[in-house]
N, C-alpha and C positions, 0 to 999 in steps of 0.2 A: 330808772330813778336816779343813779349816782349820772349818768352823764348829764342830767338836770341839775344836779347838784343835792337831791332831795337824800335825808336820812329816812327811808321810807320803815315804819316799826308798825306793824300788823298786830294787832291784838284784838281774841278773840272773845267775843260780847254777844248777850242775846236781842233781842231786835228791840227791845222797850230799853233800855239801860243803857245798849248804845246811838240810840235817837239821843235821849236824854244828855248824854255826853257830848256828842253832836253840837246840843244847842247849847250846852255851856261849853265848848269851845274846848271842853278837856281832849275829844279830836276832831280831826278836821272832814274828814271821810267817811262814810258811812256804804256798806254794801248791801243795805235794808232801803231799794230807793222805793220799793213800791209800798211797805211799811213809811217812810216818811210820806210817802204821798196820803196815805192814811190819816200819820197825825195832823197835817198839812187843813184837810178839807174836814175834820172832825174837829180841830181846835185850832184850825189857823197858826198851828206851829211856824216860824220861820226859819223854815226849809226847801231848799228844791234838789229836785232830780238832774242833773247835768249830764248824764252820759249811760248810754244804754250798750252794751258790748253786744247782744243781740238782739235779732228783731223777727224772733220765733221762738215759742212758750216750751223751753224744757223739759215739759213732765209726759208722761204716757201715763193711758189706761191699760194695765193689762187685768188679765181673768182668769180663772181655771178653766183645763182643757174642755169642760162639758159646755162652755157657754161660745155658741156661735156665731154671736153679734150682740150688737149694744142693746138691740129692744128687749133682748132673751136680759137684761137684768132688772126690768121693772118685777118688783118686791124682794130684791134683794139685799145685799148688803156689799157697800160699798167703803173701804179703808181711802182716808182721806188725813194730812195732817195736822187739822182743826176746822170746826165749823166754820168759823169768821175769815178763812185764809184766804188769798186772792184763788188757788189753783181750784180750792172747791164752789168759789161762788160760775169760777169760769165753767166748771164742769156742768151748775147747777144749769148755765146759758145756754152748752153746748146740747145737752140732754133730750131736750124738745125736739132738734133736726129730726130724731131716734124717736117717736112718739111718745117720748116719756119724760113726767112729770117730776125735777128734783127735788120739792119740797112735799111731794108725797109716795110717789112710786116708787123711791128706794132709801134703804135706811143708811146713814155716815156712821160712821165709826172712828171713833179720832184715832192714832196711832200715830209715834213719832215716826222722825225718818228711820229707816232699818227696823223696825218693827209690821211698817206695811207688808213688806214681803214675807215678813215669818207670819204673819194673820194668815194672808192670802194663799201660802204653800198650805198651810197647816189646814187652808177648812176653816178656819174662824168668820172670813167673810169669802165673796165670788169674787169681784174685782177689787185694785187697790191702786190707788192715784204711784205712779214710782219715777222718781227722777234720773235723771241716764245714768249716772253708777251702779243704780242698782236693778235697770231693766236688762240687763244682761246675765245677771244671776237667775233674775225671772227665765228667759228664755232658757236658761244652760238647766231650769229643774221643773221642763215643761209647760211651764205659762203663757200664756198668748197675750200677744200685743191686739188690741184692739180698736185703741185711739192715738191718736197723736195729736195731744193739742197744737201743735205747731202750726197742724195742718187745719184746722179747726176753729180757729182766734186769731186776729190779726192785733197783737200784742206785743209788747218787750220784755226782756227779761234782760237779766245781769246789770241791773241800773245800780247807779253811783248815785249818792246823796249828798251836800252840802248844805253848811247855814249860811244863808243873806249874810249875816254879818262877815262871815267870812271870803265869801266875794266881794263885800264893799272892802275888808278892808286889807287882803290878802291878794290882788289880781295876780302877782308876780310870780306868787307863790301856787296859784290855781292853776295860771298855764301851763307854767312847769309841768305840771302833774301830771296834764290832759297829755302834752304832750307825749310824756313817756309813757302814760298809758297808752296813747294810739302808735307810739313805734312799738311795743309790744305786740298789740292787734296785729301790724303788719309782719313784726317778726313770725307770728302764729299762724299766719295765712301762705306764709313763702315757705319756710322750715319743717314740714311734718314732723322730719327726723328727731332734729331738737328738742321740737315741742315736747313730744311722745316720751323721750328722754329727760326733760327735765321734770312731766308728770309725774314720770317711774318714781324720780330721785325726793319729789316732796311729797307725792302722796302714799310710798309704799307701794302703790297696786301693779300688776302684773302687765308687763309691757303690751301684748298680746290685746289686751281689755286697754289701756290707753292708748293702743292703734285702733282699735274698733270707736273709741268712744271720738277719737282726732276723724277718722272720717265718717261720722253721722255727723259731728254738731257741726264742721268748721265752716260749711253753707251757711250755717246761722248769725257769724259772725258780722257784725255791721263795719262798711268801711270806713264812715267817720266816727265812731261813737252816738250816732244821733238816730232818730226815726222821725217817719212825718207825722204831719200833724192828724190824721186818722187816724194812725198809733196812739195817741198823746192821749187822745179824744177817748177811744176804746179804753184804753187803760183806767182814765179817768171816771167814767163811766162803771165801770169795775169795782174802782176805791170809792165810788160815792155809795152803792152799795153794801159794802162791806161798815162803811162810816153813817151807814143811816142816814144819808140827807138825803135832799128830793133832788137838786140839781148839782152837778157835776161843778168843781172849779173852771177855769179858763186855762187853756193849754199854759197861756205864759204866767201863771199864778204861778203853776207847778213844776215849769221845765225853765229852764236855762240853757243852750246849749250852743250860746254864742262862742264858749272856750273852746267847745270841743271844732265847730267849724273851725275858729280863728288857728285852731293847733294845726290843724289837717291842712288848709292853705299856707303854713309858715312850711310843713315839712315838707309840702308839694313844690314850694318854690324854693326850698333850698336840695330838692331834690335827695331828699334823705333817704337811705334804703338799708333792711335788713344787712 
């Protein structure tokens, strides 16, 4: 961002307050893109998605040791981090492959993040939706992996959000952005070492667990910030559900992601590298 020239100020908001802020301009960014695509097709918010850092869904199913596949949890219970969230309507999708029914065969249990996994050690529920920091605590106190949405939905994850007004009326300042977001991307794709190290240095966690978590996800990574348009489509498709409508928006209602190509060819042509 400073070789952009950008004062990049992070501030941390919950996904309705900072849409809301969003579109009154109080910021410019949002890390809620699949939430904006939400208010997007349920109230025509003006907002889009611009840039997807991955293009495979984060989260895993894991279970307690007794349960030896997905079909063994029809009438169970399943920890999830809300009913309306994208990760459970995905789960409700993926369900059926498994012969089972997710508006009847198993029960959700809402449970924030970090609470999934204490339900799920404790015996509260059998399976619990957990996101990669904390599926490795799962495995380290016996729990079995048994899904992998990534492997499972052809979806994006890590999406960026902007307002229309702010693409009309900020382009100089959006390139910017995209740009140092995608030399980042590529600095985290070349770097393990760093990467890993500068995880340790902001997140606290234990070097060890941000080597493990740098080589599961960094396949995930996209090389321009973008997905195609099956992606879009899927995605879409996902949020019209969650939003109660019958038909899905149009890929280019909801994505933008002329910045991010436009970034990706300025930095391929001036041959810019880690």
């Amino acid at each position: 961002m400073k070789e952009e020239g950008i004062d990049l100020r992070i501030v941390m908001m919950q996904s309705t307050p900072g849409l809301l802020a969003l579109i009154s301009g109080n910021v410019q960014f949002s890390g809620s893109g699949s939430n904006a695509l939400v208010a997007l097709t349920k109230g025509g918010a003006p907002i889009k998605t611009i840039l997807a850092v991955n293009d495979k869904v984060l989260e895993w199913l894991y279970v307690r040791p007794n349960i030896a596949s997905v079909r063994e949890l029809k009438g169970k219970k399943i920890a999830v981090p809300g009913l309306a969230t994208v990760m459970t309507f995905m789960l409700k999708q993926i369900l059926p492959k498994y012969g089972i029914d997710g508006n009847k065969d198993v029960s959700f249990i809402t449970a924030p993040t970090g609470n999934r996994l204490m339900v799920l050690v404790s015996g509260v529920t059998e399976a619990s939706i957990l996101a990669s920091d904390e599926r490795y605590s799962a495995l380290d106190q016996g729990m079995k992996e048994i899904l992998y949405f990534g492997n499972e939905v052809k979806n994006s994850w890590g999406t960026v959000a902007t307002s229309d007004r702010f693409i009309k009326e900020q382009p100089k300042l959006m390139a910017g952005f995209m740009r140092a977001v995608l030399k980042a991307v590529r600095f985290i794709r070349k770097d393990r070492e760093a990467t890993i190290n500068t995880a340790v240095k902001f997140t606290g966690m234990q070097k060890a667990m941000a080597g493990r978590m740098y080589d599961d996800l960094i396949n995930t990574f996209t090389p321009n910030g973008t997905v195609d348009e099956e992606t879009q489509r899927n995605d879409l498709a996902i949020v019209a559900q969650i939003a109660g409508v019958n038909e899905p928006i149009a890929p280019l209602r909801g994505y933008d992601f002329s910045f991010a190509m436009e970034a990706d060819q300025q930095l391929n042509k001036a041959r810019w590298r880690p």
